[in-house]
C-alpha positions as CSV (number, residue, x, y, z in Angstrom):
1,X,0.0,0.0,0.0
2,X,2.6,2.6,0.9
3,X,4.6,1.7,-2.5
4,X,1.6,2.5,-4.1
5,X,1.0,5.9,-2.5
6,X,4.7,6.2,-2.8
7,X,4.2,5.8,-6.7
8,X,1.4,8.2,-7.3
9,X,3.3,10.9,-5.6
10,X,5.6,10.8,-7.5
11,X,3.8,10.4,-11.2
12,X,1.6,13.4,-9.8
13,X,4.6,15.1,-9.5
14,X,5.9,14.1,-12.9
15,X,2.5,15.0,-14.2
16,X,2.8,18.4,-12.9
17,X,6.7,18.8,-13.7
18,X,6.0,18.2,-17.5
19,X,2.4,20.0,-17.7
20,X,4.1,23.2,-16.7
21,X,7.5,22.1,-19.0
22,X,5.2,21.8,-21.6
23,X,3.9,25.1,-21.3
24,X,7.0,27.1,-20.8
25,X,7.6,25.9,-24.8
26,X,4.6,28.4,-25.4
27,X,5.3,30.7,-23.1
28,X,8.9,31.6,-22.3
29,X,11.1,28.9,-21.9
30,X,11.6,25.3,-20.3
31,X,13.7,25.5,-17.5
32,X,17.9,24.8,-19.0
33,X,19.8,25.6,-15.9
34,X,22.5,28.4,-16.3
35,X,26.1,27.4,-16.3
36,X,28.5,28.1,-13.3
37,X,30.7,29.9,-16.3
38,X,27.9,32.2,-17.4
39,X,26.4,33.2,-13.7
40,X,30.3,34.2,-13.1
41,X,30.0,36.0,-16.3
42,X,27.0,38.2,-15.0
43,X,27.6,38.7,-11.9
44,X,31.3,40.4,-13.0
45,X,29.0,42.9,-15.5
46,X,26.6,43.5,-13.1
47,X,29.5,44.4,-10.4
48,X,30.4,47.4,-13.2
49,X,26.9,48.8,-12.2
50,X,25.2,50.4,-9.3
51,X,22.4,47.5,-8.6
52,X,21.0,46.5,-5.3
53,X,17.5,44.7,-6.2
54,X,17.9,42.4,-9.0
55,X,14.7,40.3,-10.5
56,X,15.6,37.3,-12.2
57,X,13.1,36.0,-14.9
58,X,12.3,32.6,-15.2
59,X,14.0,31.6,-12.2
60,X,14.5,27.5,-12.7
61,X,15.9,25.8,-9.6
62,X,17.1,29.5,-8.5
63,X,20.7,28.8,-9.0
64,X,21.2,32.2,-10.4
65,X,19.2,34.0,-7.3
66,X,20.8,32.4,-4.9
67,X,24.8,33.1,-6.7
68,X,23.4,36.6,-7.0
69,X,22.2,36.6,-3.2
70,X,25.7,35.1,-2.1
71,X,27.5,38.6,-3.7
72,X,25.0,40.9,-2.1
73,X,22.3,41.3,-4.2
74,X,18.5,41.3,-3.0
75,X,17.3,39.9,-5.4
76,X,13.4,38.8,-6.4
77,X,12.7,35.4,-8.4
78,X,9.9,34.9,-10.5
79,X,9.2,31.6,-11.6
80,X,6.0,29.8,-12.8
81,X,6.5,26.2,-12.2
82,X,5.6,25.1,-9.2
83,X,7.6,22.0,-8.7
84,X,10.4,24.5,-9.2
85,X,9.6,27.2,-6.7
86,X,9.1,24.6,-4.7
87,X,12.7,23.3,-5.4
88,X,13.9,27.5,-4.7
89,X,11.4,27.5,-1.7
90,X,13.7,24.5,-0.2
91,X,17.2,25.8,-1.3
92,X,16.1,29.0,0.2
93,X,14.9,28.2,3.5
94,X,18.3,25.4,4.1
95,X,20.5,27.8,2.8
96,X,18.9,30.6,4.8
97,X,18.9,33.1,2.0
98,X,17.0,36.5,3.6
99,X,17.8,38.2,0.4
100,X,16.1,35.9,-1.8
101,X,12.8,36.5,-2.4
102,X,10.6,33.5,-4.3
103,X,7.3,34.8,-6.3
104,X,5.3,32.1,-8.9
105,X,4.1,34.2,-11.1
106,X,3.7,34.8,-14.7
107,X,6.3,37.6,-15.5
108,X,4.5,39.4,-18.0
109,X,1.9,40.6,-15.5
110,X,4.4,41.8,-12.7
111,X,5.5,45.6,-12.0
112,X,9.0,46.3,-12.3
113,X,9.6,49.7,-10.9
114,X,11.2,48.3,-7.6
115,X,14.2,46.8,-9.5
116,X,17.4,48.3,-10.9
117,X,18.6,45.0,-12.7
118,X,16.7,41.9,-14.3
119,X,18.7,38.8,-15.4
120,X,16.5,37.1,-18.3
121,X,16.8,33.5,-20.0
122,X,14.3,33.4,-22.2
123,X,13.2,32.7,-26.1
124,X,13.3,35.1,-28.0
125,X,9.5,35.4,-28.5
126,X,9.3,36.8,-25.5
127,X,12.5,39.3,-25.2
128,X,10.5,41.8,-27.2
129,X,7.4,42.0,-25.3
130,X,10.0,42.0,-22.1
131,X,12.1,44.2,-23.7
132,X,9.0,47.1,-23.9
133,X,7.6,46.2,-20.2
134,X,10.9,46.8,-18.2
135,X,11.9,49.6,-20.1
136,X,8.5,51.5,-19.2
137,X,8.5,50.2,-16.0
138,X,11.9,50.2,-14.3
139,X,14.0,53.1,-13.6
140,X,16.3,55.1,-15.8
141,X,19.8,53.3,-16.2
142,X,18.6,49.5,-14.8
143,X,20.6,47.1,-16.2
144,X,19.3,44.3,-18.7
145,X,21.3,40.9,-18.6
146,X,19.9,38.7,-21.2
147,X,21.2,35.0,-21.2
148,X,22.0,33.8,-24.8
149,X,19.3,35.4,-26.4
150,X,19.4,39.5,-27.2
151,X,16.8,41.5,-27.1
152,X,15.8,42.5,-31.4
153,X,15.0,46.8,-30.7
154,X,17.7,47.4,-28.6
155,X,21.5,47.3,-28.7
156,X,23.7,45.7,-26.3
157,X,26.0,48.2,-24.1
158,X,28.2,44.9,-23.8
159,X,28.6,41.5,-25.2
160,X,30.5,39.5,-23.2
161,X,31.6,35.7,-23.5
162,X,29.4,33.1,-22.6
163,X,26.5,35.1,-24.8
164,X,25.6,37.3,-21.9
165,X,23.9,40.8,-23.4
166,X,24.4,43.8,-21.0
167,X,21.9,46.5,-21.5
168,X,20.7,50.2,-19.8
169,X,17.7,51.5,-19.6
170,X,18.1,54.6,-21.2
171,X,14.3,55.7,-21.2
């Protein structure tokens, strides 16, 4: 009996996993953690800037939140998947990150007037739409770091190795 309950745990969670890995395909992005190499990458850009309240954008596991929280950051991670803020939710409360600050959320609907840096790994699709919200919405000279994939209207202050697209809000 308890195998049983064990086992339909765990397909619900399966279920649940790929229904919202599924989705991210239409929507932003599946979750492909970021490399140890590339979160090294932006957090040494993002140290050439004045930020204190980063939001990272399609958060995954949190592995960049919680690197960005270990240099100082506060930092705000939105995240849709619920299997996966439950993964941050756990990471955050053994690793005892105050500055890390978990929200499931689609990010399209969020305001972003509190934050003077995003991180984003997402498709393309979505960087434009992005690309329009945060510049309306957060403050003059935030800083944009896009993971692999550039934002199409605007142009790059810095392209560094790893693909990691540094921008400014220049409003």
């Amino acid at each position: 009996m308890i195998e049983l309950l064990a086992l339909s745990v765990i397909m619900i969670i399966y279920v649940v996993y790929f229904y919202y890995w599924f989705k991210a395909f239409r929507i932003s992005a599946p979750y492909y953690p970021t490399s140890a190499k590339t979160i090294k990458t932006a957090i040494r850009e993002l140290k050439k800037h004045k930020v204190k309240h980063i939001v990272e954008l399609g958060a995954g596991d949190g592995r960049v939140a919680f690197a960005l929280a270990r240099e100082g950051y506060e930092v705000t991670a939105i995240e849709f998947n619920p299997i996966l803020v439950l993964i941050m939710r756990v990471r955050k409360w053994f690793g005892r990150y105050k500055k890390v600050h978990i929200i499931r959320q689609d990010f399209l609907k969020l305001n972003y007037k509190e934050y003077d840096g995003a991180f984003i790994y997402l498709y393309p699709k979505v960087m434009d739409q992005l690309a329009k919200k945060l510049t309306q919405e957060m403050p003059k000279n935030a800083v944009f770091i896009a993971n692999t994939f550039m934002f199409h209207d605007k142009k790059p202050v810095v392209v560094s190795e790893n693909k990691i697209y540094v921008y400014l809000n220049e409003k």
